[in-house]
C-alpha positions as a Python dict, from the first residue, in 0.01 Angstrom:
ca = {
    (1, 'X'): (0, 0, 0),
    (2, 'X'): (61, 95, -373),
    (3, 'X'): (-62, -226, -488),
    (4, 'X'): (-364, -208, -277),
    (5, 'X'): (-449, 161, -377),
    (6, 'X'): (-350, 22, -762),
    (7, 'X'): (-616, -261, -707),
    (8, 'X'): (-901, -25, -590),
    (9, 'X'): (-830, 192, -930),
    (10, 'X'): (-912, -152, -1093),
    (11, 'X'): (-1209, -225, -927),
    (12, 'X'): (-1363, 126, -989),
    (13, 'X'): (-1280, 100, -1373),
    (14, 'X'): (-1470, -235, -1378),
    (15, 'X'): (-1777, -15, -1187),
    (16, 'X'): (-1774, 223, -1426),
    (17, 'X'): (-1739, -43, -1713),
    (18, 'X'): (-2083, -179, -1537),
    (19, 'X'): (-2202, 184, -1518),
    (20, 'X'): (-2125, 267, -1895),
    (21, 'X'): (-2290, -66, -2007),
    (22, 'X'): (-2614, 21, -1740),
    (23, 'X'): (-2640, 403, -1940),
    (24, 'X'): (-2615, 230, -2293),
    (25, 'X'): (-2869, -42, -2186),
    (26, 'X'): (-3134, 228, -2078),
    (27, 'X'): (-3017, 417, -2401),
    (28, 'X'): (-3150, 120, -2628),
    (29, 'X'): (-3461, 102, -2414),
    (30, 'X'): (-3541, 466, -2446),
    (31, 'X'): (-3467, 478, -2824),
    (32, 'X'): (-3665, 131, -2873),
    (33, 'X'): (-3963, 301, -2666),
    (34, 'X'): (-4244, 572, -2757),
    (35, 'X'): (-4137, 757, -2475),
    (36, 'X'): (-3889, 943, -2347),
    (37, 'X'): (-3795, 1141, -2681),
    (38, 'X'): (-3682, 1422, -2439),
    (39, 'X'): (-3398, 1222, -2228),
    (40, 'X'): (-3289, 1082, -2581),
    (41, 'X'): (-3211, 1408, -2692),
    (42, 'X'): (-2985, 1475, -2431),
    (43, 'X'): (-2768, 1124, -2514),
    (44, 'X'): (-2616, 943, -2233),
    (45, 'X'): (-2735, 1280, -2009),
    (46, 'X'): (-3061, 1189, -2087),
    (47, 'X'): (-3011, 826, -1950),
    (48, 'X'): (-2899, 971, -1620),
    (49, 'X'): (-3168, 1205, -1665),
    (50, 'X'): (-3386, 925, -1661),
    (51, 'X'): (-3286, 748, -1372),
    (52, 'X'): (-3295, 1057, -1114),
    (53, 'X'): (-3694, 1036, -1179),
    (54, 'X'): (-3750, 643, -1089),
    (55, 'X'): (-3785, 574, -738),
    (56, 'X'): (-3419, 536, -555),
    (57, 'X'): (-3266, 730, -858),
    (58, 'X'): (-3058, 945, -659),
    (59, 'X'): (-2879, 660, -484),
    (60, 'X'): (-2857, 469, -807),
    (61, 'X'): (-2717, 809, -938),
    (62, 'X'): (-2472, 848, -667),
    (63, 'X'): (-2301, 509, -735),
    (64, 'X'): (-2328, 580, -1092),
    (65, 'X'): (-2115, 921, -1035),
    (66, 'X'): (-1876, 700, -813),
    (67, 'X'): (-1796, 398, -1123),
    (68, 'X'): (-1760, 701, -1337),
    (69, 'X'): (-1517, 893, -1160),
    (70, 'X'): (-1317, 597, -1122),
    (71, 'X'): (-1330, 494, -1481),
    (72, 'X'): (-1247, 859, -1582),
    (73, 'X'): (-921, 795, -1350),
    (74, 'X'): (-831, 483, -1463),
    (75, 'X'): (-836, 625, -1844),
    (76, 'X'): (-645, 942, -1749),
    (77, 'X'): (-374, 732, -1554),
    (78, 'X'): (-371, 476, -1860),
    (79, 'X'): (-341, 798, -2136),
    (80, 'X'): (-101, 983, -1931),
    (81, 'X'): (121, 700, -1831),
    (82, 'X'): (57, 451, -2096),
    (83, 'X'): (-9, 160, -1850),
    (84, 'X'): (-157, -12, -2101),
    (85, 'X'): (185, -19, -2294),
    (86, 'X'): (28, 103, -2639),
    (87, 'X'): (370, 283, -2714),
    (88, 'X'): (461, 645, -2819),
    (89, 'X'): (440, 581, -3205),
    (90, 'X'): (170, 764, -3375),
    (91, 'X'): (-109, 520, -3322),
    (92, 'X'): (-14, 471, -2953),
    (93, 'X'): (-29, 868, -2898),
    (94, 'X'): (-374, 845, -3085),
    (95, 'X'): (-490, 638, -2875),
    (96, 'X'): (-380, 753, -2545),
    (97, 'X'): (-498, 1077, -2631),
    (98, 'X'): (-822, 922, -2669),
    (99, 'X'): (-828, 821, -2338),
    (100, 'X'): (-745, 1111, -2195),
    (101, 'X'): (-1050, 1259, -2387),
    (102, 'X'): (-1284, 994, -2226),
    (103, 'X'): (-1152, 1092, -1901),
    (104, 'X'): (-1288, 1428, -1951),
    (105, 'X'): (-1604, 1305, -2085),
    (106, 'X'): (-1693, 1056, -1804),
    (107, 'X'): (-1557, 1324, -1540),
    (108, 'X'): (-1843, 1513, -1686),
    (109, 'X'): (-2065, 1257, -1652),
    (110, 'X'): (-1972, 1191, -1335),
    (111, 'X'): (-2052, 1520, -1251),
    (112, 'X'): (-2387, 1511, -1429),
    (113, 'X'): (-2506, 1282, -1215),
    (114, 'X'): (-2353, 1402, -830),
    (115, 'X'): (-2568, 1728, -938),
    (116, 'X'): (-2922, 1493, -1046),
    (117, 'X'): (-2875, 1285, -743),
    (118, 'X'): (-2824, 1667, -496),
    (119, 'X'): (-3203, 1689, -702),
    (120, 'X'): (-3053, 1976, -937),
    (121, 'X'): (-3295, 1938, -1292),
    (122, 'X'): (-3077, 1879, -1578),
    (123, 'X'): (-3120, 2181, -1902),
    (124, 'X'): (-3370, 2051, -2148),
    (125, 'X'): (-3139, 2248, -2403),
    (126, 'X'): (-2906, 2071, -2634),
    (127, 'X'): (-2547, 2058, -2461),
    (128, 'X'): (-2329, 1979, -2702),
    (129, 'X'): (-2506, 2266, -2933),
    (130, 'X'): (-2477, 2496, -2661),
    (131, 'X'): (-2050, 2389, -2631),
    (132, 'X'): (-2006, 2468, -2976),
    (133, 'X'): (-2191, 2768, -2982),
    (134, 'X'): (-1960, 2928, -2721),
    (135, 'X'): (-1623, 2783, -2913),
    (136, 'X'): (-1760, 2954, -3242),
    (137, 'X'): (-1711, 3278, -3012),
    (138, 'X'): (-1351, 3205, -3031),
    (139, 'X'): (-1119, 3296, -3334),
    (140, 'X'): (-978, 2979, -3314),
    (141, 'X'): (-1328, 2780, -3246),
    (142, 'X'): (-1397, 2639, -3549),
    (143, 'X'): (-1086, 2470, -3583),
    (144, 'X'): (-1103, 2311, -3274),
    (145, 'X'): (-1482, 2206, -3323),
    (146, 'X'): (-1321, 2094, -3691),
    (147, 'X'): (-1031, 1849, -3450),
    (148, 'X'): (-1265, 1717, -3241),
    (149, 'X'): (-1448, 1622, -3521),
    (150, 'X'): (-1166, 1459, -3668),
    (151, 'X'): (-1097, 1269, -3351),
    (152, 'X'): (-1442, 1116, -3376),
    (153, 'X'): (-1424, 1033, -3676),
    (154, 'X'): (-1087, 820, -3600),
    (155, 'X'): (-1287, 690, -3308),
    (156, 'X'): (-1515, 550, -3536),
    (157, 'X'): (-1282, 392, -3797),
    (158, 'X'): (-1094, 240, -3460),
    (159, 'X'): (-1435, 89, -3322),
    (160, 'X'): (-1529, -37, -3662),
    (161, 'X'): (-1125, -175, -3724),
    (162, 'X'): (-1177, -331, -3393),
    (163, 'X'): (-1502, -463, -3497),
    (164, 'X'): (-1409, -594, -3762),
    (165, 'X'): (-1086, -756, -3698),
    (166, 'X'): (-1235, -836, -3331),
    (167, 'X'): (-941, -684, -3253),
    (168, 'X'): (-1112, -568, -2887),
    (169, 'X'): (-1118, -941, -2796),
    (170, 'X'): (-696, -908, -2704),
    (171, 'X'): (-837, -732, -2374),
    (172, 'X'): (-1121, -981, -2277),
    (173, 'X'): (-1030, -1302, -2053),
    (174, 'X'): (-1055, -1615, -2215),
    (175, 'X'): (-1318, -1737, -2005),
    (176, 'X'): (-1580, -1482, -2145),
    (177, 'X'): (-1904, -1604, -2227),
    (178, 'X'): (-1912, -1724, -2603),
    (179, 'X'): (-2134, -1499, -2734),
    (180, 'X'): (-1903, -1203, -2584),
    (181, 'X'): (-1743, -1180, -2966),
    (182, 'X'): (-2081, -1083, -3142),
    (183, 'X'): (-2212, -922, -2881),
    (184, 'X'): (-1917, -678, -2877),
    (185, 'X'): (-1877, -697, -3306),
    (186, 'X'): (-2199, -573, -3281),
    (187, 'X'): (-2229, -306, -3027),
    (188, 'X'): (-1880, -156, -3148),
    (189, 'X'): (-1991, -141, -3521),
    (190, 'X'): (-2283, 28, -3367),
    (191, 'X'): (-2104, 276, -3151),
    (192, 'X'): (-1865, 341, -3474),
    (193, 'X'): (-2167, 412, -3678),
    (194, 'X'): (-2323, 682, -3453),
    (195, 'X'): (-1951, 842, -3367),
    (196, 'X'): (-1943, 937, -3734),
    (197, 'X'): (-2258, 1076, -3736),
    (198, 'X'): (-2145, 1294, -3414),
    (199, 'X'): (-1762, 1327, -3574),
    (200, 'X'): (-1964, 1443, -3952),
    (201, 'X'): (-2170, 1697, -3771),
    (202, 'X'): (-1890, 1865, -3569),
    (203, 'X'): (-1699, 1911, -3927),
    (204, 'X'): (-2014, 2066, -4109),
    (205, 'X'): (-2063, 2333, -3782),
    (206, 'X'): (-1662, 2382, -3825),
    (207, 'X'): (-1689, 2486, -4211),
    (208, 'X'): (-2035, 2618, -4161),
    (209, 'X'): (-1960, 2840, -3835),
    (210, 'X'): (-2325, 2712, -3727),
    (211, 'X'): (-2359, 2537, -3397),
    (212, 'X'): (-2688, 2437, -3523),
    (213, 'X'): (-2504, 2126, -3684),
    (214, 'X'): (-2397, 1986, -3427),
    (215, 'X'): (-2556, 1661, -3306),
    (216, 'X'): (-2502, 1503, -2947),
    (217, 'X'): (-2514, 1151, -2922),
    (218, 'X'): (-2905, 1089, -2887),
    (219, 'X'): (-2957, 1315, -3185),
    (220, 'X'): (-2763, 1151, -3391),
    (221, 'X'): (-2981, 857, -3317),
    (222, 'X'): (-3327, 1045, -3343),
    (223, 'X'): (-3205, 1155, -3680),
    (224, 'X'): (-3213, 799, -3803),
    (225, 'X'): (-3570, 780, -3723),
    (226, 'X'): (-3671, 773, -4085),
    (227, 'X'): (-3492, 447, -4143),
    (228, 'X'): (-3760, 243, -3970),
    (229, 'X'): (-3657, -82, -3918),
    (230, 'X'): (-3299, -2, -3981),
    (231, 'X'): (-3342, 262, -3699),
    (232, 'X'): (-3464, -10, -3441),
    (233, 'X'): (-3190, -258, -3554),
    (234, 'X'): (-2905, 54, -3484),
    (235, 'X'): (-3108, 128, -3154),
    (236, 'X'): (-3075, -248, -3029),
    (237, 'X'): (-2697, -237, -3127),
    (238, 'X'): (-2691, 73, -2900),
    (239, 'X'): (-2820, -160, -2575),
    (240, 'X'): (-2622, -425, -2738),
    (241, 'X'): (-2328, -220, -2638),
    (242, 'X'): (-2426, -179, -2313),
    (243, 'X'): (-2461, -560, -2256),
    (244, 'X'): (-2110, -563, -2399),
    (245, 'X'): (-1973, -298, -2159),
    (246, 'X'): (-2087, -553, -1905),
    (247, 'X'): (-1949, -823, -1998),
    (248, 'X'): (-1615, -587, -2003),
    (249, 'X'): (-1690, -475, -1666),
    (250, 'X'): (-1619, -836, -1514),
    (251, 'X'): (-1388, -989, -1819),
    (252, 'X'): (-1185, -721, -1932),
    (253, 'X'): (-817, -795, -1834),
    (254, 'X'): (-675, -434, -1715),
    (255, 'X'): (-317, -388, -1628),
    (256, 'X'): (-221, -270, -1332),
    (257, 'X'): (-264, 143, -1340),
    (258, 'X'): (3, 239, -1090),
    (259, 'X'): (320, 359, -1320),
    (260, 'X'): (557, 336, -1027),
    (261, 'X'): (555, -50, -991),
    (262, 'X'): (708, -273, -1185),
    (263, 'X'): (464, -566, -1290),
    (264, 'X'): (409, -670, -1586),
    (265, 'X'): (116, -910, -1576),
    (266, 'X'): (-254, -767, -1583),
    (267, 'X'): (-470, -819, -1325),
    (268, 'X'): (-767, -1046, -1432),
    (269, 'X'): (-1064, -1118, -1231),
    (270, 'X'): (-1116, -1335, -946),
}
C-alpha cells in the first residue's frame, strides 16, 4: 500500500508540473497580447483568473487546484524529508527550504483556484503589495520582507546557475525531446531574470518600509514594458517556461516521496 499511495504522490507532482507549465503558457500569451493587462497584474493569479472566465473554466480550475495541491505535497514531503537526497550541508538546507517555500506558494494557488472555480471573483488589488503592507505592521516586518527577498534573489542565481551549467538536465530522462535543453536554458534564465526583479523589490520595501515597492510576479513583467522588443523576447521566455514545465511534467525523473521505504532508484515514466 505505501508504494501505491507513494506512486499517486508522483503522479500528482507530474499534474501539477503540467498545471505550472499550462499557468506559465497562458502567462506568455497574456503578456504577448493587448489584452488582459488586468490578470497580468495579478501574476500567475491572474492566469487562473483568466481561465475561471472561458467557458468550462471552473472545471479546468478544479483540476488545476487538484495538480497543485499535489505538487505543493510532493515539494513539502521532498523539503521536509529530503527525498530527493540533496543533503543537510548548507546548499542542501537552501534548497530544501526552497521547497518547502513552493509548497506554501502552490498551496496558495491551489487555493486560489478551489475559490474561482466555487465562482468567488478574485481582488483586483495587488496581493503581494497588500502581504507586505500588513508585515510592515510588524516590528520585525521588514526584516522578514528583507529574507524573503534574499531568498529570491538566491532563487534566481540557482535558476540562472542551473541555466547555465544546464545543471536542471540531471533530473530529466534521457529520452526527452532534444530541444528539452534550450527550451529549459531558456525558460529558467527567464524565470531567474524576473525572480530578481521580484527578490530587488522586496529588499527596496524592506529598507524603504514602503509596501509600494513591492512587485508581484506580473508586475515585474509589466515594468519591462519600456524595453520593447526586449520585453516581448522576456515575455516568450515566460511561455517558454511553461512549455518546459511540460516537458518536466512527463520527463522529469522524481524519486520516490515516501521516506519510510527504502528504494533507492527514481521512478521514471512509463
Amino acid at each position: 500500500m505505501a508504494v501505491d499511495k507513494s506512486e499517486k504522490i508522483v503522479w500528482l507532482a507530474r499534474l501539477g508540473y503540467a498545471v505550472r507549465g499550462a499557468v506559465y503558457l497562458l502567462l506568455g500569451y497574456l503578456l504577448l497580447s493587448t489584452t488582459g493587462k488586468d490578470e497580468v497584474q495579478q501574476g500567475t493569479t491572474g492566469a487562473l483568473v483568466y481561465v475561471s472566465e472561458i467557458p468550462g473554466g471552473p472545471a479546468i480550475l478544479g483540476i488545476s487546484a487538484f495538480g497543485l495541491i499535489g505538487y505543493a505535497v510532493y515539494k513539502l514531503i521532498a523539503g521536509l524529508f529530503d527525498t530527493e537526497r540533496l543533503g543537510t550541508d548548507v546548499k542542501g538546507i537552501g534548497k530544501r527550504i526552497s521547497y518547502v517555500v513552493s509548497a506554501v506558494i502552490y498551496g496558495a494557488l491551489s487555493w486560489t483556484a478551489i475559490q474561482l472555480a466555487r465562482g468567488a471573483s478574485a481582488s483586483s488589488g495587488n496581493q503581494s503589495r497588500d502581504l507586505a503592507e500588513t508585515a510592515l505592521g510588524f516590528d520585525l516586518g521588514p526584516v522578514a520582507l528583507g529574507l524573503v527577498g534574499v531568498a529570491l534573489l538566491i532563487g534566481a542565481g540557482a535558476q540562472a546557475k542551473s541555466a547555465y551549467d544546464l545543471g536542471f538536465m540531471r533530473h530529466i530522462a534521457s529520452d526527452a525531446p532534444p530541444a528539452t535543453c534550450w527550451i529549459g536554458r531558456i525558460g529558467l534564465g527567464t524565470r531567474a531574470l524576473v525572480f530578481l526583479l521580484m527578490g530587488w523589490s522586496l529588499l527596496r520595501s524592506a529598507w524603504f518600509s514602503s509596501s509600494e515597492e513591492v512587485r508581484s510576479l506580473g508586475q515585474a513583467m509589466l515594468d519591462l514594458r519600456e524595453m520593447g522588443l526586449g520585453f516581448s523576447i522576456v515575455a516568450a521566455g515566460i511561455a517558454l517556461f511553461g512549455v518546459f514545465s511540460l516537458i518536466t511534467a512527463r520527463y522529469r525523473i522524481i524519486p520516490d516521496p515516501d521516506p519510510n521505504l527504502n528504494v533507492r532508484s527514481p521512478l521514471r515514466p512509463a
